[in-house]
C-alpha positions in Angstrom: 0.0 0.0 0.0 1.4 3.8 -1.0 0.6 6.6 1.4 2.4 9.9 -0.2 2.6 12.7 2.0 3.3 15.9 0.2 4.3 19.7 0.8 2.5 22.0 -1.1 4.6 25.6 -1.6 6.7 25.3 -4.3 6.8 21.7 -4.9 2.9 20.5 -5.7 1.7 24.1 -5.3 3.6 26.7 -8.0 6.2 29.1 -6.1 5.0 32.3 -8.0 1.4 31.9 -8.3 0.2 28.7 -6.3 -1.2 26.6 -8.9 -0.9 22.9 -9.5 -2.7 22.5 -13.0 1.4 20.9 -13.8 0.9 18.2 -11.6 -3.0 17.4 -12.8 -1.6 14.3 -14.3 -0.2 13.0 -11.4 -3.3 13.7 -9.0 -5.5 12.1 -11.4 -3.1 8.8 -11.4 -3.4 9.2 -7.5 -7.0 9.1 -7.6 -7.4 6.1 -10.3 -5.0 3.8 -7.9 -7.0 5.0 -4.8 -3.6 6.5 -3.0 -4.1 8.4 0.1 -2.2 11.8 -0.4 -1.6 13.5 3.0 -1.0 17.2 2.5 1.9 18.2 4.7 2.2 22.4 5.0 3.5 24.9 7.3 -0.1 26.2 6.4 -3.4 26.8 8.5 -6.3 24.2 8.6 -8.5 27.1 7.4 -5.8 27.0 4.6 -5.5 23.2 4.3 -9.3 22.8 4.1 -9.5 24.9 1.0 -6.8 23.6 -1.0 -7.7 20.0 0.1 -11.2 20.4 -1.4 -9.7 22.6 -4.2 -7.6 19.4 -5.3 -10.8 17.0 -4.9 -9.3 15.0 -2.0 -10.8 14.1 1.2 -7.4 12.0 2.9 -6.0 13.4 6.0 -3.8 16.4 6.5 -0.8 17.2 8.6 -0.7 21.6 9.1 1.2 24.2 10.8 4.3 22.1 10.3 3.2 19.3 12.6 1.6 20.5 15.0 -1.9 20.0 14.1 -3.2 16.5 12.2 -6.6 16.7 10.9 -7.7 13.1 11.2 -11.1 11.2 10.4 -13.4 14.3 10.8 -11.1 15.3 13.7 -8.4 17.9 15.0 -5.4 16.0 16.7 -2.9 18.6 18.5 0.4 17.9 19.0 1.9 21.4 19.4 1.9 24.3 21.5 -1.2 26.6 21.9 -0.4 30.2 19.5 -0.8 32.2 22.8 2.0 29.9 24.5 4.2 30.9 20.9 3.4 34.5 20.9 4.2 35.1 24.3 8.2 33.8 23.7 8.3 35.8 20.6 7.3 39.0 22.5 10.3 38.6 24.5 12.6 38.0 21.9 11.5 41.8 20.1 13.6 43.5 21.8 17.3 41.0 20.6 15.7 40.4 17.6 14.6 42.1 14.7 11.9 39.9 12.7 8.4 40.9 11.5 5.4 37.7 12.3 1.9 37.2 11.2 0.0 38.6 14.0 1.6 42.1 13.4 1.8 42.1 9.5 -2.7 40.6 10.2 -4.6 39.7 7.1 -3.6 43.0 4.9 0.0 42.7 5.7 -0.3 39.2 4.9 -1.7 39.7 1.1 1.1 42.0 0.8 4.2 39.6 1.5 2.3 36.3 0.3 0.4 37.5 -3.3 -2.5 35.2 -1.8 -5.9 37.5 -2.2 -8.2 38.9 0.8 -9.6 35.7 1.8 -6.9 33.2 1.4 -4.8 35.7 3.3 -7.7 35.7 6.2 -7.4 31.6 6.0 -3.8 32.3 6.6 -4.3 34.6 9.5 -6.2 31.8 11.5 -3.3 30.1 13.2 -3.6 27.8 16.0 -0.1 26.1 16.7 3.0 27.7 15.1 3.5 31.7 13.6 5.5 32.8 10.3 8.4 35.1 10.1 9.8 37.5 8.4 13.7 37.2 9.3 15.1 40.5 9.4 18.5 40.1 11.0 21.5 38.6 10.0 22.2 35.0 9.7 24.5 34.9 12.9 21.7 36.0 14.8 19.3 33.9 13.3 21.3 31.1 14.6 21.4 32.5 18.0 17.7 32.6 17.5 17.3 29.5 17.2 19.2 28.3 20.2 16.6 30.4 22.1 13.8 28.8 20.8 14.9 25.3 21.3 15.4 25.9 24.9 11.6 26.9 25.5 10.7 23.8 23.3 10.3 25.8 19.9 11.6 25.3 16.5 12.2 27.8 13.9 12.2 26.1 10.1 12.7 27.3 7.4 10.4 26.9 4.7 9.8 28.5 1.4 9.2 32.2 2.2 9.0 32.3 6.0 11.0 30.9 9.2 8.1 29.7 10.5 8.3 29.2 15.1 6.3 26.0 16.4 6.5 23.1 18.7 9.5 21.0 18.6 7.0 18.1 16.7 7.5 18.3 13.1 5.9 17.0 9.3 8.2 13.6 10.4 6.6 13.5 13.9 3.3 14.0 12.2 3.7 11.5 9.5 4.6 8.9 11.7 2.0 9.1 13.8 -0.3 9.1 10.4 1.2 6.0 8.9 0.4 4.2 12.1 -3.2 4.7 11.7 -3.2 3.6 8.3 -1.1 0.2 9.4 -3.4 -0.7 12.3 -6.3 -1.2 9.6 -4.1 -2.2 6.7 -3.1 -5.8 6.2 -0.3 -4.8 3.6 2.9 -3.4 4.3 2.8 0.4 3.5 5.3 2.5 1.0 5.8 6.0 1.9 6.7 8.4 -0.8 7.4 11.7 0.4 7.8 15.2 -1.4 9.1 18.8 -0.4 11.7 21.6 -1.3 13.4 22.8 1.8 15.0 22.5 4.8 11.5 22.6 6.6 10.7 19.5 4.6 13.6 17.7 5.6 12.8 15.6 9.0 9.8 14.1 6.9 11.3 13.1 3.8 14.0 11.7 6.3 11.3 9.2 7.5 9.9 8.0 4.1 10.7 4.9 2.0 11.4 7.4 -1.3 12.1 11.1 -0.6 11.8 13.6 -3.1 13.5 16.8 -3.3 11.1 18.6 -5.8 13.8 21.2 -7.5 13.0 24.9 -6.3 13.2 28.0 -8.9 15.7 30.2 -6.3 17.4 27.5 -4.0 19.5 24.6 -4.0 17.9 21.3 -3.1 18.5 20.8 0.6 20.3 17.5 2.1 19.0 14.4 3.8 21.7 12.9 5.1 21.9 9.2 5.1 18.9 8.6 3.3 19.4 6.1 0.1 16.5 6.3 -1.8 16.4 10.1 -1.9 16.3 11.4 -5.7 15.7 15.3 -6.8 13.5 16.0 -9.4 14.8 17.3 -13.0 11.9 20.0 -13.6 10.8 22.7 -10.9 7.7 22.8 -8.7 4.8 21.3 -9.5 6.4 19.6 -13.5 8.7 17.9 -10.8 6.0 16.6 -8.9 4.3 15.2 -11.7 7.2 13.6 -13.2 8.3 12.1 -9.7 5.0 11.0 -8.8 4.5 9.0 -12.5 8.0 7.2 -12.6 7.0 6.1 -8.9 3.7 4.8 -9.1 2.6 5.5 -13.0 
C-alpha cells in the first residue's frame, strides 16, 4: 500500500502563483490507484481545508508544520497553543529584529504572500505555530534559534518564512499518520514523500522514497543518510508530476 505525504509551496503548489494544473496528471493517477495523499504544509487548517477540497481529495492532513493533524473528521494537537508561541516571541522583540503574522494581520499578509483577501484571512487563522519574516542577519538567526529550542520551539525554514512552532515536526506527524493507516491495513505500507526545503527535511527523512522537488531560487537541501532520496529534473509542481508517474505511473 502507498501513502504519499506531500508539501505544497513550491513543490505540488507553483512558487509564483500557487497553482498545481502541472501536476494534474499525477493527481488524477493518484485518484485512479486509490492513494491516500496526505498534504503536509506549514499552512493553516482554514488554509489546508480549502486547497484539500480545491484538489478533490478528502485523505488526512498534517498543518502548521506538525503540529496539528486533521484526522477522520477530527483535530489532533500535537503542538503548542499560539498564545503559548506569541508570548516567547514578544520577548525576543527586543534582541531580535523579525516581523510575524499577527503584526503584518490579514492586509499585511496579502502584501508579502500574493494570496488574495480571503486566502490571506485563511492564513491569519493560526492555532499552533506563527510565520516570520527574518530581518536580521544569519548569525543572529542562529542565535535565535538556540533560544527557541530551549523553550521547546523550532524555527524552520520553509519557502518564504521561518516559520516558530513546537519542537514536533511533518516527520513526527507522518509517523503518527502512517500508524493509523497500518493498524487497519493488512499490507505493508510504502511512503513516498515530497518537499523543497530544509523545513521539509525531517519528513522526507522518515519515508521509504524522498523527493527533493527542484526549487526556482534555492539549491535542493540534504537528507543525510537517506538512500532512496532522488531530486526532481523540472521545478515545482512539472517535478511533482514527473516524480510522482516514474514512482507509481
Amino acid at each position: 500500500m502507498f501513502l504519499i505525504f506531500s508539501d505544497l509551496d513550491a513543490t505540488l503548489l507553483d512558487h509564483h502563483n500557487y497553482s498545481f494544473d502541472d501536476a494534474l496528471p499525477a493527481l488524477q493517477l493518484i485518484k485512479e490507484k486509490k492513494i491516500p495523499l496526505i498534504l503536509a504544509s506549514s499552512k493553516t487548517y482554514e488554509e489546508m481545508i480549502n486547497i484539500r477540497s480545491k484538489l478533490g481529495i478528502t485523505d488526512p492532513f498534517i498543518y502548521e508544520n506538525g503540529s496539528g493533524i486533521f484526522f477522520k473528521g477530527k483535530k489532533i494537537a500535537l503542538g503548542k497553543s499560539y498564545s503559548q508561541i506569541l508570548n516567547v516571541l514578544q520577548d525576543f522583540k527586543s534582541d531580535f529584529s523579525f516581523t510575524s503574522f499577527s503584526q503584518l494581520g490579514p492586509k499585511g499578509i496579502q502584501k508579502v504572500t500574493g494570496l488574495n483577501k480571503e486566502l490571506s484571512q485563511r492564513a491569519s487563522l493560526r492555532e499552533f505555530s506563527e510565520p516570520l519574516i527574518w530581518e536580521d542577519s544569519e548569525n543572529k538567526l542562529e542565535s535565535f534559534k538556540v533560544l527557541l529550542k530551549r523553550h521547546g520551539l523550532i524555527g524552520m525554514q520553509g519557502g518564504r518564512f521561518i516559520t516558530v512552532s513546537s519542537a514536533q515536526t511533518k516527520g513526527d506527524a507522518l509517523l503518527w499518520v502512517k500508524k493509523r493507516y497500518q493498524e487497519v491495513s493488512e499490507d505493508k505500507i510504502f511512503t513516498i514523500g515530497l518537499g523543497d526545503s530544509e523545513n521539509d527535511i525531517n519528513m522526507l527523512s522518515k519515508v521509504d522514497k524522498a523527493i527533493i522537488v527542484r526549487h526556482p531560487n534555492k539549491p535542493p537541501p540534504q537528507i543525510k543518510g537517506h538512500s532512496a532520496e532522488i531530486v526532481t529534473r523540472l521545478i515545482g509542481p512539472k517535478g511533482w508530476n514527473e516524480a510522482i508517474i516514474n514512482c507509481i505511473g
